[in-house]
BAVEXGU-429433 format. One line per field, with one value per residue (C-alpha): x, y, z; residue number from 1. Coordinates in steps of 0.001 Angstrom, whole numbers, m for minus. Layout:
N
X = c(X	...) .
Y = c(Y	...) .
Z = c(Z	...) .
resi = c(NUM	...) .
! end
This chain:
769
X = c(99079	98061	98662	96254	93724	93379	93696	90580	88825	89469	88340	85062	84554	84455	87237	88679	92399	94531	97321	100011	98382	99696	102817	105680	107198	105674	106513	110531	110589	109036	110979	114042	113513	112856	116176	117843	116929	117410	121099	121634	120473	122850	125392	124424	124686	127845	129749	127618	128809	132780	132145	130742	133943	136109	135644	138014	137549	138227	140750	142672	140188	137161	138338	138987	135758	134117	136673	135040	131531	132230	133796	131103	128117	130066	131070	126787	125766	128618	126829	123612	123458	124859	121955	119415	121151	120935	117564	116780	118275	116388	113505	114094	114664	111389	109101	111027	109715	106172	106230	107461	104999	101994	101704	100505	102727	105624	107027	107231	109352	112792	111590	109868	112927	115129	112968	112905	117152	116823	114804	116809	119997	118950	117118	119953	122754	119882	120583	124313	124852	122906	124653	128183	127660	126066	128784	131342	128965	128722	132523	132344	129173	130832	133965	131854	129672	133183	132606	129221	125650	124930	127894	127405	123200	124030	126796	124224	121166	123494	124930	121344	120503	122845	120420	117295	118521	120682	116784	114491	116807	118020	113444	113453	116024	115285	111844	112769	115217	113724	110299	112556	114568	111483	109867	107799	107730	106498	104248	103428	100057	101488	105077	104175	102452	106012	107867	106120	109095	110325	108442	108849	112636	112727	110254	111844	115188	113596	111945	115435	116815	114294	113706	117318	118659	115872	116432	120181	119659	117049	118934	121683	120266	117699	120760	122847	120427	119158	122853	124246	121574	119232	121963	125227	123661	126056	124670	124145	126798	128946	132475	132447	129108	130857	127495	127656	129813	127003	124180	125720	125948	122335	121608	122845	121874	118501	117314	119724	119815	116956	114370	116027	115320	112020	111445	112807	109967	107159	108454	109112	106099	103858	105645	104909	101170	100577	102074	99363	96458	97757	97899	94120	93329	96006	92874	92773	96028	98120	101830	102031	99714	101810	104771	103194	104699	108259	107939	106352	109580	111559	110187	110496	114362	114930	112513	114564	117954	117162	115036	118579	120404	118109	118214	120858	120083	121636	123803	120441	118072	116129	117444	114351	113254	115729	114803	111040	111967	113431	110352	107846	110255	110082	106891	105978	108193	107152	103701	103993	105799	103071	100981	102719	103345	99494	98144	101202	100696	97473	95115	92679	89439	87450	89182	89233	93291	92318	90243	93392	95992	93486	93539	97780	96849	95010	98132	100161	98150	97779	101729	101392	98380	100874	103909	101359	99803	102827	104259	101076	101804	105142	106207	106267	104669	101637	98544	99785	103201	102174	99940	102702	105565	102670	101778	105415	105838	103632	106136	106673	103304	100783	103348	102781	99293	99214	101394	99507	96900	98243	99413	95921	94692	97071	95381	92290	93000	95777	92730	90211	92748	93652	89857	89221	92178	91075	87149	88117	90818	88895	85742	88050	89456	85722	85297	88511	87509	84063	83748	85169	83247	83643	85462	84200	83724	85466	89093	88796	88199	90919	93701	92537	93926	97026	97659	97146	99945	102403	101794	102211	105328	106491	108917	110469	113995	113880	112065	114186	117534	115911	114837	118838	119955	118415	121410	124032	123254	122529	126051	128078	126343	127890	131095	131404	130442	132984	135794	135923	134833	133899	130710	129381	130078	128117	125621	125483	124986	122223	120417	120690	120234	117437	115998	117213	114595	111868	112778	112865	109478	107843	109643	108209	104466	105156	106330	103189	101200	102866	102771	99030	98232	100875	99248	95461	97171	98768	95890	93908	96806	96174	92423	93519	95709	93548	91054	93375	95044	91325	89848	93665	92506	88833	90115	93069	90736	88033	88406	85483	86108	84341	83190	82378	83531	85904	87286	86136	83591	85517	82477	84210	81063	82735	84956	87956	87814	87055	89611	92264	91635	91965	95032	96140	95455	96946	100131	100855	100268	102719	105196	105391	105733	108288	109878	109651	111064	113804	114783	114395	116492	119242	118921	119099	122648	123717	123010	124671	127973	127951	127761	130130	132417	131705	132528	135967	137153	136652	138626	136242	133894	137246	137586	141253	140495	138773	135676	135932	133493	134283	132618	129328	129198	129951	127241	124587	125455	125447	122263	120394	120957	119660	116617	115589	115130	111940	109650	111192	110236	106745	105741	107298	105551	102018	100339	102057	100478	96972	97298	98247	95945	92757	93421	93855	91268	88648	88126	84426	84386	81880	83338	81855	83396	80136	81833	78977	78143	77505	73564	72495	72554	72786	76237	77546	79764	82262	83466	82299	82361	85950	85963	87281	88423	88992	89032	93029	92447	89832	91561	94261	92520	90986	94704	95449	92771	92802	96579	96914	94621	95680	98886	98499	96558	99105	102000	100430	100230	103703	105247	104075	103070	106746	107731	105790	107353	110833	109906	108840	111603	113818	111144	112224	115921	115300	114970	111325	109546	112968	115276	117167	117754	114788	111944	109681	112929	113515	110021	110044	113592	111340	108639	111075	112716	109191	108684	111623	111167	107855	108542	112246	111428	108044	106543	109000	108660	105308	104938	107352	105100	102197	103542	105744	102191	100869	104225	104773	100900	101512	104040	102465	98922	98868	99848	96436	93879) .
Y = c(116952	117075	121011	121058	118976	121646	124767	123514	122990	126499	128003	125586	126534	130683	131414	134509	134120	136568	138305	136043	133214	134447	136958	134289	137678	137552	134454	134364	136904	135088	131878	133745	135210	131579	130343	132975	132538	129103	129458	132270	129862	126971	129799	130664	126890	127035	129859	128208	124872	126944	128447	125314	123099	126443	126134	123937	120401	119804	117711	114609	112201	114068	113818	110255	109926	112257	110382	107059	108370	110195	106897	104986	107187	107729	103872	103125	105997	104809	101432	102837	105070	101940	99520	103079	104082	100335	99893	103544	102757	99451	101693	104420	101455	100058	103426	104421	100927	101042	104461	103633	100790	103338	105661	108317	108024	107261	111199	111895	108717	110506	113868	111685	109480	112560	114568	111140	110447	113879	114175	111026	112437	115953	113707	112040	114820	116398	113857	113748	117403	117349	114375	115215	118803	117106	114741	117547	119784	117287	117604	121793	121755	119925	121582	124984	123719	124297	128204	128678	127177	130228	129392	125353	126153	128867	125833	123145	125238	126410	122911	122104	124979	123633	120629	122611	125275	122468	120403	123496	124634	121920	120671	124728	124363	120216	121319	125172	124150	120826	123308	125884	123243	121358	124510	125547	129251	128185	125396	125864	123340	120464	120944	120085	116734	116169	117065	114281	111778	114592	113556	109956	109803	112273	109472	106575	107913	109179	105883	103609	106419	107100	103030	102006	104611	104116	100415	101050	103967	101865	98463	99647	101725	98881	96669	99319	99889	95725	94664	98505	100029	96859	93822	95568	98367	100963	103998	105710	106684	105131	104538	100734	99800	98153	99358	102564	104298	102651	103836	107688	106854	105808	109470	111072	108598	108593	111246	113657	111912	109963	112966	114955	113225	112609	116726	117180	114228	116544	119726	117964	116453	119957	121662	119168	118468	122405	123225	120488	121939	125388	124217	123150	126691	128377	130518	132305	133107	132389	130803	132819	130064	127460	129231	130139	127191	127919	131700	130302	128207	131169	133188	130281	129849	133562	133235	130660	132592	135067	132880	130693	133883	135736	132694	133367	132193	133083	130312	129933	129429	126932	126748	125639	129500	130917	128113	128746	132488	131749	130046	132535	135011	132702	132220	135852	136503	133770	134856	138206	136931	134918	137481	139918	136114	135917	139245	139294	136324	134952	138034	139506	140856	137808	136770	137703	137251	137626	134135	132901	134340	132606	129140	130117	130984	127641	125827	127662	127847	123884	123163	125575	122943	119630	120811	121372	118443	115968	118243	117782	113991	113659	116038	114833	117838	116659	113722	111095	110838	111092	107909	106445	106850	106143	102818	102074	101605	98147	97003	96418	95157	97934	100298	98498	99075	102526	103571	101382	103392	106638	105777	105057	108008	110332	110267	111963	114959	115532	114136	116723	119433	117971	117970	121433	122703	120618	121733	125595	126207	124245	126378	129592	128211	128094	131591	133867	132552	132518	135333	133022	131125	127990	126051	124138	124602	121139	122633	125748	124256	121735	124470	125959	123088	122938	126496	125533	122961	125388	127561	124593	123805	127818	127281	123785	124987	125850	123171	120654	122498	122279	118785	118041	120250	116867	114555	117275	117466	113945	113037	116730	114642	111427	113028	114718	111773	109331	111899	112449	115633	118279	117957	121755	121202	117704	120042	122563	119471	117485	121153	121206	117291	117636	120484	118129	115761	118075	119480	115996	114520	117881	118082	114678	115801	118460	115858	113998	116753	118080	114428	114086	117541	116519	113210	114731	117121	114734	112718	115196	115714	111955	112463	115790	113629	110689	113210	115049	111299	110518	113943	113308	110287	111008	113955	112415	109396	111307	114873	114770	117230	116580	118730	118645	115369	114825	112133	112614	109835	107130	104855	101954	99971	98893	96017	97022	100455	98692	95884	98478	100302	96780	96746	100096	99424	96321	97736	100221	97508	94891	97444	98718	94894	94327	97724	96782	92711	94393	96685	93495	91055	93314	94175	90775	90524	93805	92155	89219	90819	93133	89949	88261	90914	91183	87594	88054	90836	91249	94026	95975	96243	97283	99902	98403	98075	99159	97700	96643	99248	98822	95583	96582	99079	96709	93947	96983	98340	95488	93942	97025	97816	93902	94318	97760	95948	94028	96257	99380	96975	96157	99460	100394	97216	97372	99900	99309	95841	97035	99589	97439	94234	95560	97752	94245	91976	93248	94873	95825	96787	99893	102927	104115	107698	107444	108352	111551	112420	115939	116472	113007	112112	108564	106568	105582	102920	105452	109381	110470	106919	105857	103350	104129	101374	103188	99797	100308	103751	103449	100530	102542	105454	103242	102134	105513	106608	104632	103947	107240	107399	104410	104939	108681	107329	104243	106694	109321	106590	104896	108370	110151	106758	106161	109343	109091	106023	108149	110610	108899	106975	110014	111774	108968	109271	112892	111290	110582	106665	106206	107118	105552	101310	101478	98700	101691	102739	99024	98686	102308	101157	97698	100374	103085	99701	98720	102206	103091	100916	102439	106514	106528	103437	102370	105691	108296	105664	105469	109612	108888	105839	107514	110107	107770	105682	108735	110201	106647	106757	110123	108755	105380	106997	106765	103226	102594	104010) .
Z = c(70964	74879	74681	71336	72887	75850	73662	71694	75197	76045	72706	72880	76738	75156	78760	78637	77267	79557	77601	79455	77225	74349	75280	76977	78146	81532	81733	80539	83279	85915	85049	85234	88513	89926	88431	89808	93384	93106	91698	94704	97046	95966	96237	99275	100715	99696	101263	104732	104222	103819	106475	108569	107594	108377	111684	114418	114941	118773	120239	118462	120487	119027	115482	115748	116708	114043	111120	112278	111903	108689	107059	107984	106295	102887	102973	103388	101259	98114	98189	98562	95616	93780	94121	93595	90315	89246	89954	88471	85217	84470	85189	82734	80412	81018	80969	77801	75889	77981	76379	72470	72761	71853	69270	71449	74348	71805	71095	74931	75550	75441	77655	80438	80672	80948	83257	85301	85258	86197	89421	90298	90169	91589	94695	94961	95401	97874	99765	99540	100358	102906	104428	103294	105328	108438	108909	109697	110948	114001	115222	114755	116683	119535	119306	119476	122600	124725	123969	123970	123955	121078	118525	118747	118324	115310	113998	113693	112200	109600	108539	108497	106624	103979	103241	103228	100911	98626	98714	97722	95238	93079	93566	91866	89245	88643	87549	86022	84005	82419	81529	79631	77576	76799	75575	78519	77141	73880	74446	78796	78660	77301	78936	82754	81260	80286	83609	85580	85430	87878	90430	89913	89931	93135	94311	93827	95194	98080	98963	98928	101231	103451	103498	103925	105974	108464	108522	108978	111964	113645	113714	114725	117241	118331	118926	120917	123449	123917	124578	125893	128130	129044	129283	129926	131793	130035	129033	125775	123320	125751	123423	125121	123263	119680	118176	119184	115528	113831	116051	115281	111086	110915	112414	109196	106784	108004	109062	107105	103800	104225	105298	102711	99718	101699	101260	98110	96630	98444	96793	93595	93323	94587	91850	89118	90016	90922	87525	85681	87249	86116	82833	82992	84486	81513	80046	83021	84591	81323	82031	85364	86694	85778	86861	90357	92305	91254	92499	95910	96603	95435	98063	100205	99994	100582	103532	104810	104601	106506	109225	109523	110489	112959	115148	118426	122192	125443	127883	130152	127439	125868	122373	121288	121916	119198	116868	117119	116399	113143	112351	113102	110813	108283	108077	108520	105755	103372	103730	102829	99519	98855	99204	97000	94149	94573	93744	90907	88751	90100	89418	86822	86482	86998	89531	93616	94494	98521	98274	96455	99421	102085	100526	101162	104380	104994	104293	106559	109218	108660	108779	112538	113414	112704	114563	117476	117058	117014	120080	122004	121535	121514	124835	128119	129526	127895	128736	125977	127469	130806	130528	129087	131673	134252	132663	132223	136760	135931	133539	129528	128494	129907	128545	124968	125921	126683	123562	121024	122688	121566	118745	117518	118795	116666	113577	115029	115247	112202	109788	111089	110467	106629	106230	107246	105091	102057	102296	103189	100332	97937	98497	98315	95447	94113	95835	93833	90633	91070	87976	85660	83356	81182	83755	85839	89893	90038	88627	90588	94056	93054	92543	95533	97284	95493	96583	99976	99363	98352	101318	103618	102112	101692	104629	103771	103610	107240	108344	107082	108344	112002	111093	109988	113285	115278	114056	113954	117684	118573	117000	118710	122143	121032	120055	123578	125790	123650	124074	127800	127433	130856	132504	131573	127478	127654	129061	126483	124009	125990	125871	121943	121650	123416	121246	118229	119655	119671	116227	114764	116010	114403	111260	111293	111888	108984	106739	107082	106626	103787	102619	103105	100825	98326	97484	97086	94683	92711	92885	91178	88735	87942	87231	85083	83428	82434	81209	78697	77715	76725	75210	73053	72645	71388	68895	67172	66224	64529	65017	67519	70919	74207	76208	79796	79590	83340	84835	88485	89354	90472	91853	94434	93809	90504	91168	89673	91711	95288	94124	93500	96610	98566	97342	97772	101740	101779	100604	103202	105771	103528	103488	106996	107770	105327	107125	110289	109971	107946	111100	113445	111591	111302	115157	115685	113733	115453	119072	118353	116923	120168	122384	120403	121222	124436	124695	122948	124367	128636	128574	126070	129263	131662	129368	128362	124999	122207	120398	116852	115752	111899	112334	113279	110619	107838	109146	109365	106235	104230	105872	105403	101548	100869	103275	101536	97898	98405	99785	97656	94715	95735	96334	92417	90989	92293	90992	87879	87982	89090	85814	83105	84707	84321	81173	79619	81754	79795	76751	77048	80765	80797	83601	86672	85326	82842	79003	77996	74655	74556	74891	76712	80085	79724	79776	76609	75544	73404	73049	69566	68608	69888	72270	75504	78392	81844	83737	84432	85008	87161	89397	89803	91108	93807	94763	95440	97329	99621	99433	100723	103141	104812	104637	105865	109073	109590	109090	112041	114189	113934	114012	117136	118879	118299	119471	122212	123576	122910	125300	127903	127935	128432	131116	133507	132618	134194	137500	137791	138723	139657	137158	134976	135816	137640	136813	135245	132942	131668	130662	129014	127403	125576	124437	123341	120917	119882	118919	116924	113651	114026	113974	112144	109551	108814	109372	107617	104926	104513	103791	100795	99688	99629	97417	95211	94582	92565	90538	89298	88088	86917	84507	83320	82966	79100	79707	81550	79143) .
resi = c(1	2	3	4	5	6	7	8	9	10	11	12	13	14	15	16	17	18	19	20	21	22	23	24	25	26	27	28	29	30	31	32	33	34	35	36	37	38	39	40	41	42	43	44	45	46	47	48	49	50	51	52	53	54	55	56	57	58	59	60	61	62	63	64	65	66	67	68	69	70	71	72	73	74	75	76	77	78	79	80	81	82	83	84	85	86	87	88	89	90	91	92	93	94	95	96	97	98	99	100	101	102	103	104	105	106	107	108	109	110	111	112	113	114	115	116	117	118	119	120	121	122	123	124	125	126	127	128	129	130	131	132	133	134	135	136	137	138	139	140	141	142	143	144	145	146	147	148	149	150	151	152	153	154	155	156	157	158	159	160	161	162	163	164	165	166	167	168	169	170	171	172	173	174	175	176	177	178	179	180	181	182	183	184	185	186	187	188	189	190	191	192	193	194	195	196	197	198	199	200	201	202	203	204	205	206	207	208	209	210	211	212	213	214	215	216	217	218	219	220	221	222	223	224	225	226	227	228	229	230	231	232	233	234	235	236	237	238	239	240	241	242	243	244	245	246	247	248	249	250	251	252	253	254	255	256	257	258	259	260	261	262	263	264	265	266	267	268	269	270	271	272	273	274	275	276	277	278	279	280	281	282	283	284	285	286	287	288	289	290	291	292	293	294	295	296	297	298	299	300	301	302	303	304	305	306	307	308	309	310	311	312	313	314	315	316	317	318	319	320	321	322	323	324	325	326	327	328	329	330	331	332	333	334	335	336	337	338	339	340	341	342	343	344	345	346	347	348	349	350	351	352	353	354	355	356	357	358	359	360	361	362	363	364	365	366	367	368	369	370	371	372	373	374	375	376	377	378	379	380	381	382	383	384	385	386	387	388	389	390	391	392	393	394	395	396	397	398	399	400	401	402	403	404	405	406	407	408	409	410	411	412	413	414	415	416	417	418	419	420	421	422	423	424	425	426	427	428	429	430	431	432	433	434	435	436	437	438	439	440	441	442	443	444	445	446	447	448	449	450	451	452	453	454	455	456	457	458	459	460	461	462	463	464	465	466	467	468	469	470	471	472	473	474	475	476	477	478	479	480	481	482	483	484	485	486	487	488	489	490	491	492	493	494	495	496	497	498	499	500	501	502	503	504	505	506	507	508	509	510	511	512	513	514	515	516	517	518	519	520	521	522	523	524	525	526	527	528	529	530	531	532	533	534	535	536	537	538	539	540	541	542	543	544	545	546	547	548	549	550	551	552	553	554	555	556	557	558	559	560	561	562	563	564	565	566	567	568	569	570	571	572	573	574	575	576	577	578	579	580	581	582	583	584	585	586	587	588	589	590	591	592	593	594	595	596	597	598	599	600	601	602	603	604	605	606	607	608	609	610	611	612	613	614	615	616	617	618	619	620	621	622	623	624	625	626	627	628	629	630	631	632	633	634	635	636	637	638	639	640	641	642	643	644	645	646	647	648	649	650	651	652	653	654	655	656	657	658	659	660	661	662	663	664	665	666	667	668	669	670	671	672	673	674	675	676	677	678	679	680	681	682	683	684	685	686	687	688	689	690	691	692	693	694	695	696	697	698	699	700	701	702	703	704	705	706	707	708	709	710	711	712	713	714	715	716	717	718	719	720	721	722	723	724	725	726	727	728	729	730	731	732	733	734	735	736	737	738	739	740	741	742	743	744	745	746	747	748	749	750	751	752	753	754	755	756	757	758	759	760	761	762	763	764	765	766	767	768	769) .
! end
């Protein structure tokens, strides 16, 4: 019915049909080639993760050490999939009645259930493989540090390279396969409608994950350093610290599992909105427009392959060097795929394919401007940190000062660069298909942008296996210092932990930024959405078809709008709180337990005997699965509750997104005579707006001021103001714990929230109207 509804449009509008719109030849093939690559890639994953596991495992004390850390992150990830897959089947329950509940919505029920289950399962096994591979690549990647800097730095990448290549593919496949089985080929406009449950199950994963494996990495790691480094005066990963096994777990179940369902729900969610506004533009470019995201991440995962394997380094080298090198051939090499998927499948005779390449450009050029951006604020070579470590000499308050300061001053610059890529590839976007007519400037500027999205997020497989190399690292470090290990390997792995750093706070910047373009596109999914729900709406009552009709004035002056978008910015503030408390509650219950023991056990101190590390494991894993519920829960239930609330709080509530009869210029009650209620729409709309815009600013500035607090923590461990137990490092040691709920919790968090807000409108829309 939604594919009729457009196909009518079309023929009314007089667009050009391209001869993809009605041969699915072109577009079997395309599909194919996608599915391919994405099967290839899995393949390839595999033989690196044999390969990974292959290799030797160190001394008896190491693999002691490694078994520990292992146990724990399968023991929290078990439980945590548990409580996800519970709270993911009452879900599906509840959208498949919200969904038989209306005659319209009813004959998608089963398919939007399935494509959710779907993206919740594939998010979740993202998120497992990645973590499963990470967990041994940790002990190989020590073990190789004691032959070389160049085989423990080629070690890591490549057990990182294993989540980004498992996370692209299975976001390639997830969506691929569910649009040929529910007949994509046959019927490609209404089918991406249909796929949005996608993007809400990959959503709704990714938020437990990223929410309870921060909580779980930064309590534990909170309560490490209060009792280890500030009371006890011990220093990191030091095997005498009881919390220290739990402080290396929450390393792979946040920021390995956590960041990669975190990446999978942006490249989920690009491909399912990219593929709806291809469907609205399916008179021009046929099914190869709906099909163009799929090829993009395609290109990206063979991009990626090859960028894993050119990286090398020599013993007196910065491995941060070879890593940027596999970037810049990554990049180099997804953009000349791009270029060749552009001029392929997004070309024709009304249309200009360079303006088209640019707006990929833009989006590539915009993930380079991030990673800058959070380095600029995040390195220690640079002013932010500098006034940091320099306030720090006065004690803990001015350096809460200074890095509230910078963390406030983050978003600045990121917004400016967001604006700049939104206005250029829209206008572009306007630009290559300026020859077309019959649709609007509107829908062409608006797939602009979503092109720039894909080409931000055309190297996401490599940037999440340097974003995984961070914990692989930070636990080979652990690993070595625990074990006794020579002075020259605990080198080799403070050079690549220290490059992990680095790697993490960008991949971190990248995420937001991919976070911040992902939401706008989905946002404008939502409006194309609502408008074909309507128009659906409109002809199956009386036959009558709009046109011109669009859902794109969403006027905050109407209360339900501004009262929607209050509450959209409250709830990225409620949540962070919720976030944060959670991490500080179960620090609190981490520094206790590491006293007790302390108290218990002198000899834990004398380094007689061992602590009772199982312990802190099980009190951090248990505490942070129950603190992850209510504000996973809140962030599902609001927007639901904004939708259905004003849909029903009045009946005769006239839109700001004026209803046009064709031929008058005057709002009118009703399309063709059907009445139409856009209060719950409308509301909604408003709660993501400026949802995401809050919580794209809050998240910038509890990431890199975060970060920022990191590093200048560890610029005075380097000897400077003193050096480490010196006043300036105890005060940089309170800001560095103030600031890590904020950039591994609360923030990382937030980019999933942001996105989860508009896949869970995507697929309760219909409910709304």
């Amino acid at each position: 019915m939604v594919g009729v509804s457009i196909l009518a449009l079309a023929v009314q509008s007089q667009v050009p049909v391209s001869s993809a719109s009605v041969d699915g030849g072109d577009g079997r093939v395309y599909l194919w080639i996608a599915l391919t690559v994405g099967v290839l890639a899995l393949v390839a994953a595999l033989m690196l993760a044999r390969a990974v596991i292959a290799s030797d495992t160190g001394t008896p004390e190491m693999q002691a050490i490694s078994n520990a850390i292992r146990e724990g992150a399968e023991a929290f990830l078990r439980r945590q999939y548990k409580t996800i897959g519970s709270i993911a089947l009452v879900l599906a329950v509840v959208v498949f009645v919200g969904y038989k509940m209306s005659p319209r919505t009813s004959p998608y029920a089963l398919k939007t259930v399935v494509s959710f289950l779907v993206g919740a399962v594939c998010s979740g096994l993202a998120g497992f493989t990645g973590m499963y591979c990470s967990i041994r690549a940790n002990i190989r990647t020590a073990s190789a540090a004691r032959t070389s800097l160049n085989k423990a730095l080629q070690m890591a990448l490549r057990g990182g390279a294993v989540t980004g290549l498992v996370v692209v593919a299975l976001s390639l496949l997830g969506v691929g396969v569910l649009f040929l089985f529910f007949g994509g080929l046959e019927h490609p406009q209404a089918v991406p409608y249909q796929l949005v449950g996608f993007g809400f199950g990959a959503s709704l994963v990714a938020l437990f994950a990223q929410l309870g494996g921060g909580i779980y990495t930064k309590a534990a790691d909170v309560g490490a350093d209060l009792v280890g480094k500030v009371e006890a005066g011990i220093p990191e990963d030091d095997p005498r610290n009881p919390a220290v096994i739990a402080d290396l777990v929450g390393d792979n179940v946040g920021d390995c599992a956590g960041r990669g369902a975190d990446l999978f729900e942006s490249t989920a969610a690009e491909n399912v909105g990219a593929m709806i506004l291809g469907a609205a533009l399916y008179p021009v470019f046929g099914v190869k427009g709906i099909l163009f995201p799929l090829i993009v991440h395609a290109i990206n995962l063979i991009a990626s392959i090859v960028g894993v394997f050119v990286v090398k380094t020599r013993e007196d080298e910065d491995p941060m060097h070879a890593l940027n090198k596999g970037f810049y051939v990554t990049s180099a090499l997804a953009l000349a795929g791009f270029a060749v998927a552009v001029y392929t499948m997004l070309n024709g005779p009304q249309v200009q394919p360079i303006w088209l390449l640019g707006c990929g450009v833009i989006g590539l050029v915009t993930a380079f401007l991030f990673v800058w951006i959070t380095e600029y604020y995040t390195e220690a070579i640079y002013r932010p940190v500098k006034s940091i470590v320099e306030a720090s000499v006065t004690g803990p308050a001015t350096n809460i000062i200074s890095g509230l300061a910078v963390g406030m001053e983050t978003p600045a610059m990121p917004v400016v660069v967001i604006s700049a890529a939104l206005l250029l590839s829209y206008y572009f976007g306007v630009q290559g298909l300026a020859g077309v007519t019959g649709i609007s400037d509107y829908a062409k500027g608006i797939y602009g942008t979503a092109i720039a999205t894909m080409g931000m997020l055309s190297c996401a497989a490599y940037i999440l296996a340097m974003d995984t190399f961070g914990p692989i690292t930070d636990n080979a470090g652990g690993i070595i210092e625990m074990s006794n290990q020579p002075h020259e390997i605990r080198d080799r792995t403070d050079k690549l932990d220290s490059a992990g750093n680095t790697t993490k706070a960008l991949t971190k910047g990248y995420a937001i930024g991919s976070a911040s373009l992902a939401a706008f596109l989905l946002f404008s999914a939502y409006l194309e959405e609502i408008k074909t729900i309507v128009t659906d709406k409109v002809a199956l009552a009386d036959g009558y078809m709009p046109v011109g009709w669009s859902f794109t004035n969403i006027n905050l002056a109407q209360v339900p709008v501004f009262v929607g978008a209050l509450l959209g910015a409250m709830l990225t503030y409620l949540f962070s709180s919720l976030a944060i408390k959670a991490v500080g509650r179960t620090a609190q219950m981490v520094v206790k337990d590491v006293r007790d023991q302390f108290k218990e056990n002198p000899g834990i101190m004398l380094g007689t005997s061992k602590p009772d590390y199982a312990r802190c494991v099980n009190i951090v894993t248990g505490a942070a699965l129950k603190e992850m519920v209510v504000p996973g829960l809140l962030a599902v239930g609001l927007p639901v509750a904004v939708g259905l609330i004003f849909r029903h709080l009045s009946s005769s509530y006239q839109a700001s997104s004026a209803l046009y009869a064709p031929g008058t210029i005057l709002p009118v009650p009703a399309i063709g005579g059907v009445p139409v209620n856009l209060a719950g729409a409308e509301a909604v709309a408003g709660l993501l707006m400026v949802g995401t815009i809050s919580g794209v600013l809050l998240a910038m500035l509890m990431n890199n001021g975060g970060g920022a607090w990191d590093n200048a923590k560890k610029f005075i461990e380097t000897g400077q103001y003193g050096g480490k137990k010196s006043e300036a490092h105890k005060a940089a040691v309170v800001g560095d714990t103030v600031g890590d709920p904020f950039k591994d919790t609360a923030g990382p968090s937030l980019h999933v929230l942001i996105k989860l807000l508009a896949t869970i409108t995507l697929v309760l829309a219909p409910l709304f109207v």
